[in-house]
N, C-alpha and C positions, 0 to 999 in steps of 0.2 A: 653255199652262196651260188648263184646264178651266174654263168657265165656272161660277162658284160657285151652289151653291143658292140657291132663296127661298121665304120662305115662300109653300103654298099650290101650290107643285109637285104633281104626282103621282109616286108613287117607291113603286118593288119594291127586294127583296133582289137582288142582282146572283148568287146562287146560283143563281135560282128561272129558269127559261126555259121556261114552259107557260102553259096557260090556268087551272094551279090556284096560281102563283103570287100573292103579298103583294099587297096594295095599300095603300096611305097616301096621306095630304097632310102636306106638312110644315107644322108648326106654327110650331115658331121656330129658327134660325137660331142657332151660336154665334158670339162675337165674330171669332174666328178662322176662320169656316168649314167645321171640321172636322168638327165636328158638329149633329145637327140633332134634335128629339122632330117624330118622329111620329106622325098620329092614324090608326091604322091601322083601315079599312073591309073588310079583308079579310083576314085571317094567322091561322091555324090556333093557337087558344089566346092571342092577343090580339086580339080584333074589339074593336073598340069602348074600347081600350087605348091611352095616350100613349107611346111608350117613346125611349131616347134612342140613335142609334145615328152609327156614325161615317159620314162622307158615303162613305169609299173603299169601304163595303158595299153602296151603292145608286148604284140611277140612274133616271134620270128614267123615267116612262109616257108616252108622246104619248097625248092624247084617242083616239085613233082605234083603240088596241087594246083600250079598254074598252068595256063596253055605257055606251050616253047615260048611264042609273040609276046608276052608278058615279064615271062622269068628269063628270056634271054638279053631282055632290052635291059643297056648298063649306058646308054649313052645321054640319060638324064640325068645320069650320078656326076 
């Protein structure tokens, strides 16, 4: 089993496999795990938008594929 989300993660859409790829942090966590909101810094038509998605759509960012400016910012979480 997968190690479940938390908040403050970094996480793309699991579609997206480029550098113009989502970016988010997760916000909150549901009780089950399944799902998680959002605060997306980066997704074409939601910048700056909470939205709720299922976890099996997403997966983690390591720090290291974004610029610092991106994966250092936690003040939208």
């Amino acid at each position: 089993m997968a190690e479940p989300f938390r908040r403050g993660e970094l996480v793309t859409l699991r579609q997206y496999d480029s550098p113009a790829e989502p970016l988010g942090r997760i916000v909150t966590v549901s009780p089950t795990g399944e799902s998680v909101e959002v605060s997306w810094h980066r997704r074409e038509g939601h910048d700056r938008q909470v939205t709720r998605e299922s976890t099996t759509l997403l997966r983690r960012v390591h720090e290291s594929e974004v610029s610092p400016r991106e994966g250092a910012s936690r003040s939208d979480v």
